[in-house]
C-alpha positions in Angstrom: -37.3 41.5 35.0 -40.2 44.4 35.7 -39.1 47.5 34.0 -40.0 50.8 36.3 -42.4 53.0 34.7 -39.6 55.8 34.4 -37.5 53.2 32.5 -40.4 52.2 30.0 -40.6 56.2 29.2 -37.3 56.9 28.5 -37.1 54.1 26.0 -40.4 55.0 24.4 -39.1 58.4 24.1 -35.5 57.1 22.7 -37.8 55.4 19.9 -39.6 58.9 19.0 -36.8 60.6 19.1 -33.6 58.3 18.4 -31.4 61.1 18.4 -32.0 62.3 21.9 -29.3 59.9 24.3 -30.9 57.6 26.7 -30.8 57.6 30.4 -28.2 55.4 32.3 -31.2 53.7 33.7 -32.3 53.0 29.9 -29.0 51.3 29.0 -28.3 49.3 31.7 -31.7 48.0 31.6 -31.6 47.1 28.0 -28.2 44.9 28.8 -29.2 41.4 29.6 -30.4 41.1 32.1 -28.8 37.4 33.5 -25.3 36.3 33.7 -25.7 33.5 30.8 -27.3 36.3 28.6 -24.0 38.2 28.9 -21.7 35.2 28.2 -23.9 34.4 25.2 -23.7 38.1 23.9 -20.0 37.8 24.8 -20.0 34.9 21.9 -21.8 36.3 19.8 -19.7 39.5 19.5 -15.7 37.7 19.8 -17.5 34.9 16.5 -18.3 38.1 14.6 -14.8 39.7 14.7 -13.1 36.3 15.0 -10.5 35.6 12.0 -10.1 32.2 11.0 -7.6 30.1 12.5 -4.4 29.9 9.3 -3.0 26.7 9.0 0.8 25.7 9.0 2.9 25.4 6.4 2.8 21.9 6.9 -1.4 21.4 7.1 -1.4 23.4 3.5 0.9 21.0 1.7 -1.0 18.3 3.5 -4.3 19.4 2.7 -3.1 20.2 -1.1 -1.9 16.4 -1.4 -5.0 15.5 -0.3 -7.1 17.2 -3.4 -4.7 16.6 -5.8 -3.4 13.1 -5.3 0.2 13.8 -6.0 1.8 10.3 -5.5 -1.3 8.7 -7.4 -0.3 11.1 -10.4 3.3 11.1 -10.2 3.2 7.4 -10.3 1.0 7.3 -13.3 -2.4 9.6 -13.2 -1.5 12.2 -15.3 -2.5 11.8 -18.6 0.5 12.8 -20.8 4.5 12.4 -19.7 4.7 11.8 -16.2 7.3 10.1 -14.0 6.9 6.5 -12.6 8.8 4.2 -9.9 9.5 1.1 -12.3 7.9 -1.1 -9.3 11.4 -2.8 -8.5 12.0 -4.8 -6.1 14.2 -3.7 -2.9 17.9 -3.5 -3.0 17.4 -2.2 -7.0 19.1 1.1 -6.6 18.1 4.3 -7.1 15.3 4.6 -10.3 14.1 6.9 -12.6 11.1 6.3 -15.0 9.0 7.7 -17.6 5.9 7.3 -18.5 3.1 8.5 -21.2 -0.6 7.6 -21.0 -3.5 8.8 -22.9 -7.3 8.4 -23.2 -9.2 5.9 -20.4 -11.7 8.4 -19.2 -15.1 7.1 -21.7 -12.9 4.8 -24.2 -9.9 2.4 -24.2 -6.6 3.8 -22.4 -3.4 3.2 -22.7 -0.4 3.5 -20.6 3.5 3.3 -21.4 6.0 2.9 -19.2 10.1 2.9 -19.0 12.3 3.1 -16.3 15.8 2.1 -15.2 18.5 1.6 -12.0 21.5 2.8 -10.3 22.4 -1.0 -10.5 21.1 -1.7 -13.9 17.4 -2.9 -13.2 15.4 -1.9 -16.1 11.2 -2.6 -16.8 9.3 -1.3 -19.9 5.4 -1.9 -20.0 2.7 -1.3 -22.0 -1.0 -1.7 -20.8 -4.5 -0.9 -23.1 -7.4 -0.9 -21.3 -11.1 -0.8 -21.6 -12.6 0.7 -18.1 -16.5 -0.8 -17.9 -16.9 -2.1 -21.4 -20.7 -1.9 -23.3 -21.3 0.0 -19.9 -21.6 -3.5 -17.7 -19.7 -3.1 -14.7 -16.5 -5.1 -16.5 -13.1 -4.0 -17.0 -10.4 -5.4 -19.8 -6.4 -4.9 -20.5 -4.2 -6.2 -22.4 -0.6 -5.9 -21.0 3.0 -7.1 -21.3 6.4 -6.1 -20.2 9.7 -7.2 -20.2 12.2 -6.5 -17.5 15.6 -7.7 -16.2 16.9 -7.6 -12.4 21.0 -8.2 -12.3 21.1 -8.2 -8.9 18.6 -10.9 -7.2 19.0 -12.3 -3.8 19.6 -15.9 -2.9 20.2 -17.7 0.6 18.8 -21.5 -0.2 15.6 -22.7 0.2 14.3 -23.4 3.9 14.2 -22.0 7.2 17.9 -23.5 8.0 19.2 -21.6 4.9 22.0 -19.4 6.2 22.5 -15.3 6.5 26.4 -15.5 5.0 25.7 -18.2 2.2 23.9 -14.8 0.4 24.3 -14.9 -3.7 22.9 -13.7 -6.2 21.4 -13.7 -10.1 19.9 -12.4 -13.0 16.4 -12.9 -13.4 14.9 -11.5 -16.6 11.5 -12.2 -18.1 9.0 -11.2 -20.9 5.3 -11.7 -20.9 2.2 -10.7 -22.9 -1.0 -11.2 -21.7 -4.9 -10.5 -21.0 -7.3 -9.7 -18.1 -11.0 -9.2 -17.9 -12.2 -8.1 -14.1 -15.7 -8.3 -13.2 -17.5 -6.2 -10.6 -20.9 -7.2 -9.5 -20.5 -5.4 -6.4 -19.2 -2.3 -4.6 -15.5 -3.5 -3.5 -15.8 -7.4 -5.3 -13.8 -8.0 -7.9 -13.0 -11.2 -9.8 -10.6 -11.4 -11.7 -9.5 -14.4 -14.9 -6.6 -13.7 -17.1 -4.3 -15.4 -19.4 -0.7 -15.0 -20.2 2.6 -16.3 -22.2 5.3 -15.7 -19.9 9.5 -16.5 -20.5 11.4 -16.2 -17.3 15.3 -16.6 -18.0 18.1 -16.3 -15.4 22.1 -16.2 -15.4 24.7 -15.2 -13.3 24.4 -12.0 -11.2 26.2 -9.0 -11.1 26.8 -8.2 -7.6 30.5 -8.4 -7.0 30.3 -8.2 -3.2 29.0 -11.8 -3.2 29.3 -15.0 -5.8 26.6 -15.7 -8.1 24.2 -17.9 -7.3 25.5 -20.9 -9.5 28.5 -20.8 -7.5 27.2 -21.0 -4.0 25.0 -23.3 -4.7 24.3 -27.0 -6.5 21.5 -27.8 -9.4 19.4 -29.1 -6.7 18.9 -26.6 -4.8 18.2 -23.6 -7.6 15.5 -26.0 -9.5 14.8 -24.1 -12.5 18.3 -22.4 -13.1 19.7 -21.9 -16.4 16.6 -23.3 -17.7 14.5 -21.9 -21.0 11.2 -22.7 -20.4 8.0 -20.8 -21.9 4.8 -20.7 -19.4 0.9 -20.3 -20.0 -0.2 -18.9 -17.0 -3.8 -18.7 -16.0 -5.4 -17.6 -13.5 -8.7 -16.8 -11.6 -8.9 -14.4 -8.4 -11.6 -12.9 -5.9 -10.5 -9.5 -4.1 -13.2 -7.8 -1.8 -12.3 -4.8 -0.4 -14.9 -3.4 2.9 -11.8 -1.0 4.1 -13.6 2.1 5.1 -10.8 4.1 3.3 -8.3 2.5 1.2 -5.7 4.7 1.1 -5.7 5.1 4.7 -7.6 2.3 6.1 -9.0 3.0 9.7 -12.0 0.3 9.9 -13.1 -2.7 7.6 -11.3 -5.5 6.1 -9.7 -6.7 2.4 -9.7 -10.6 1.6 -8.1 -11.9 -1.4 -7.9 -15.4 -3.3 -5.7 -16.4 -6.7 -4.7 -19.4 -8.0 -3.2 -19.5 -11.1 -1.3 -22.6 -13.2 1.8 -22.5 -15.2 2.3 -24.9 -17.9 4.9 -25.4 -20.4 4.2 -27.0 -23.5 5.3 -30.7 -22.4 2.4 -30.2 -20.3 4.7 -30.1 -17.0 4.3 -26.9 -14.9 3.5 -26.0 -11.2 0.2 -24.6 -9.6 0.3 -21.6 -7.1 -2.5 -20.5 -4.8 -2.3 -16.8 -2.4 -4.1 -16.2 0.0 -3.8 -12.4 1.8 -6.4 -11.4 4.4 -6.0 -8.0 6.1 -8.4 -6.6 9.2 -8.4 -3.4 10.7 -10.1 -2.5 14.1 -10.9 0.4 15.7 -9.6 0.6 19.6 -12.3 2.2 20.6 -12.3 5.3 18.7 -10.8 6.6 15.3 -7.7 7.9 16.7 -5.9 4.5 17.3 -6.4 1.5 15.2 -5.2 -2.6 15.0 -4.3 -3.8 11.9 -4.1 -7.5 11.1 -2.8 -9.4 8.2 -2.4 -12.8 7.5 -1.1 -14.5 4.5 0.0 -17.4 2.5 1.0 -18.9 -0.6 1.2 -22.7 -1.8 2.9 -24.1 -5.1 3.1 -27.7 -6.3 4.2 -29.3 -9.3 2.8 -31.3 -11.9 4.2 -35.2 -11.9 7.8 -35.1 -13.0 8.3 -31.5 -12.6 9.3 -28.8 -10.0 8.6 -25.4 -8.7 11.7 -23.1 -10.2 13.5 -21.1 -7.1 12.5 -17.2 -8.8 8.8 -18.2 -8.6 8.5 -19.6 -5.0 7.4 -17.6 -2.3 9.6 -15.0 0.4 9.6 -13.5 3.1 11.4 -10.3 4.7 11.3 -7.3 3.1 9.8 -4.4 3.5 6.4 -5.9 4.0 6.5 -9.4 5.6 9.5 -10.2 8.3 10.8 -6.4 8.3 13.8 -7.5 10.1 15.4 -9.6 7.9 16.8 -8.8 4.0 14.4 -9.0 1.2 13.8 -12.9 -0.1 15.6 -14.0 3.2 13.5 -17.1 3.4 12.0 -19.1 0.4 10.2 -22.5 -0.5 7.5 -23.7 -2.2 5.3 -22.7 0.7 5.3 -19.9 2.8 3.2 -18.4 5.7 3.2 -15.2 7.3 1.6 -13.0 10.0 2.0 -9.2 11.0 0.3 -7.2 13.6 0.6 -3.6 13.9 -0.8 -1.4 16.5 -1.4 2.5 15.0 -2.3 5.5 17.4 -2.1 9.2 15.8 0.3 10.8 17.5 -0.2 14.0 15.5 -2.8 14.9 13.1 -0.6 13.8 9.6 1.8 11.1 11.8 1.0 8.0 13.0 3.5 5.6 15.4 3.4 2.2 15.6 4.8 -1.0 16.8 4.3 -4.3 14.7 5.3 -7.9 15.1 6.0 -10.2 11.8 6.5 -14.0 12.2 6.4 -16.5 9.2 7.6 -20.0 8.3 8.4 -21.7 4.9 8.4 -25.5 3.9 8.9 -27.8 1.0 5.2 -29.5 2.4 2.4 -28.0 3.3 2.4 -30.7 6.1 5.8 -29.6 6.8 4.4 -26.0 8.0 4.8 -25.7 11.8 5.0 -23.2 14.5 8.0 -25.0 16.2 10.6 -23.1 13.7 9.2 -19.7 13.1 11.3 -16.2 12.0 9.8 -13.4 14.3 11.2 -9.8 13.7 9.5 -6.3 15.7 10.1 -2.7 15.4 8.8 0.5 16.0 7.4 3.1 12.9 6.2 6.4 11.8 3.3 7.0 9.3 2.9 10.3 7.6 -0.5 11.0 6.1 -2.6 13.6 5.2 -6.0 13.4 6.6 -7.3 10.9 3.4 -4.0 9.4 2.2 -0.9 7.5 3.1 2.3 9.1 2.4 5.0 7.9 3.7 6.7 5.2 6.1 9.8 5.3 8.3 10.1 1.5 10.1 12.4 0.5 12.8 13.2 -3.1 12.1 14.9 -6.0 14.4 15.7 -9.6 14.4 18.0 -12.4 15.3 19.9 -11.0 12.1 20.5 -7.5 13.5 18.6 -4.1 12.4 17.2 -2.7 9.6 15.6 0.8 8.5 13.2 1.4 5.6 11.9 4.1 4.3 9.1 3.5 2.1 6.2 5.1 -0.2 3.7 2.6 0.1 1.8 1.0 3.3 2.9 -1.9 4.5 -0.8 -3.1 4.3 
């Protein structure tokens, strides 16, 4: 815009003189001079008097669970006492837990753990281990543990066992063992250990039901009452291309073990998992679909047979929601889940999932024609890098059932 002469005079005299006030002329044509000019001044002046914005009550604790981890500590990070779960299986009760670790940051660590039930479960551990040993990407621990479970669930074996033929036993065990883990790659591991296992089992404690050796014949608990001492041995491959772990968004996780279980008659049983999750974006961050697919195969040696506590499940908190933890069982098992995830607010997720899985004396004998299928709806708390918590929604044939968990589903 041309500035008059009388215009250009008073400002060169304001300049001179900066005391002197300038002409109404002067000001207005030392305003910008165009509409965008304005808006963009505008900016300018609310961003540098703009506070900035506080965050809820809820985004601080959120945001401070984030940086420090809390459930990763609580459950064991903290070097010193901290408290632990016991890693029970459902329908234990109510737990409480100690545990003491020490070292593991440059040299060997080691970890203790104790912890106990409402209904009398009880698991102590102990675990040394030496994180990247000689400095080659290799990891090694030594472990064992003992722990006994009063209170175990039984229907029968096959997908024609019944709901209201539920017992139940005592499964105890001890084992002492070795791993080494190897990995040549970001997100591959492999994985060979070693271990003496000695599984026992008796009659359960549950008085709302009979014990398992009461509702059921020899036959069809193979393994029952029995003391046998294992060797197990076993080799694995997990690789892990989820784009964030604790929250997983994008990427994938596919992992193979087999592992063998002799006794010292040489009998014994082989078991092989499979577990192969997917995640995928639809399109954007905000809403993902996340696949899983899994499956696990036993057979025994010549002469021998799979015991009942170490053949596969399903339903539970992670595989057939809507049926009662270890509703199904055999000596092979297959299972499916599809959930669909959209945020519905920045720290909670809802979802729907379907589950559907199948079990089977034979692998031939796996089929789609007799199939358990539960569905629900869920809720997903997270803070913006971590899972937190998960409230599911759970129905099947057998009715409805609510969990509340501390741990993804997958």
């Amino acid at each position: 815009m041309r500035r008059s002469l009388f215009s250009r005079l008073a400002l060169f005299g304001a300049l001179l003189m900066p005391g002197l006030p300038t002409t109404a002329a002067a000001q207005q044509d030392s305003a910008p001079a165009t509409r965008s000019e304005r808006l963009d001044a505008e900016r300018d002046a609310k961003a540098a008097t703009a506070a900035p914005p506080e965050r809820t009550t809820i985004e601080r604790a959120l945001t401070w669970y984030d940086n420090q981890q809390v459930m990763a500590r609580l459950m064991g990070g903290w070097h010193g006492f901290h408290g632990v779960g016991g890693s029970f299986p459902a329908g234990a009760g109510g737990g409480v837990g100690i545990g003491y670790s020490a070292g593991g940051t440059r040299g060997p660590g080691i970890e203790l753990t104790a912890a106990t039930t409402s209904r009398g479960y009880k698991r102590g551990a102990v675990v040394m281990d030496i994180r990247r040993l000689g400095g080659a990407p290799v990891d090694v621990a030594v472990r064992g543990q003992m722990y006994e479970f009063p209170q175990q669930d039984f229907f029968g074996l096959g997908m024609d066992s019944a709901q209201g033929a539920r017992a139940n036993y005592l499964l105890s065990n001890a084992e002492f063992g070795t791993d080494v883990t190897w990995r040549p790659l970001a997100g591959l591991a492999v994985q060979a250990g070693a271990a003496w296992v000695s599984p026992r089992t008796g009659a359960g404690t549950d008085t709302r039901m009979p014990t398992t050796e009461a509702g059921f014949s020899p036959s069809a608990t193979p393994g029952y009452g029995a003391s046998v001492d294992y060797l197990r041995t076993a080799i694995g491959i997990d690789y892990d291309r989820r784009d964030n772990p604790r929250h997983p968004h994008a990427g994938g996780r596919y992992a193979v073990s087999i592992a063998d279980y002799r006794d010292l008659d040489s009998a014994g049983f082989h078991r092989a998992d499979v577990d192969v999750q997917q995640y995928v974006p639809i399109p954007d961050r905000y809403r993902t679909l996340a696949l899983r697919a899994m499956a696990t195969f036993t057979s025994a040696h010549d002469g021998d047979d799979v015991p009942f506590f170490y053949q596969p499940t399903l339903g539970g908190a992670s595989m057939l929601r809507g049926f009662r933890e270890f509703r199904y069982q055999d000596r092979n098992a297959v299972g499916v889940s599809a959930e669909y995830r959209w945020e519905a607010w920045w720290a909670l997720d809802g979802a729907v999932f379907v589950d559907a899985g199948t079990v089977a004396p034979e692998r031939r004998s796996l089929n789609l024609r007799d199939v358990a299928v539960s569905y629900g709806v869920g809720l997903r708390l997270h803070s913006n890098d971590a899972f937190v918590a998960r409230l599911d929604f759970a129905f099947s044939k057998e009715g409805f059932i609510p969990l509340l968990r501390f741990e993804h589903v997958f």
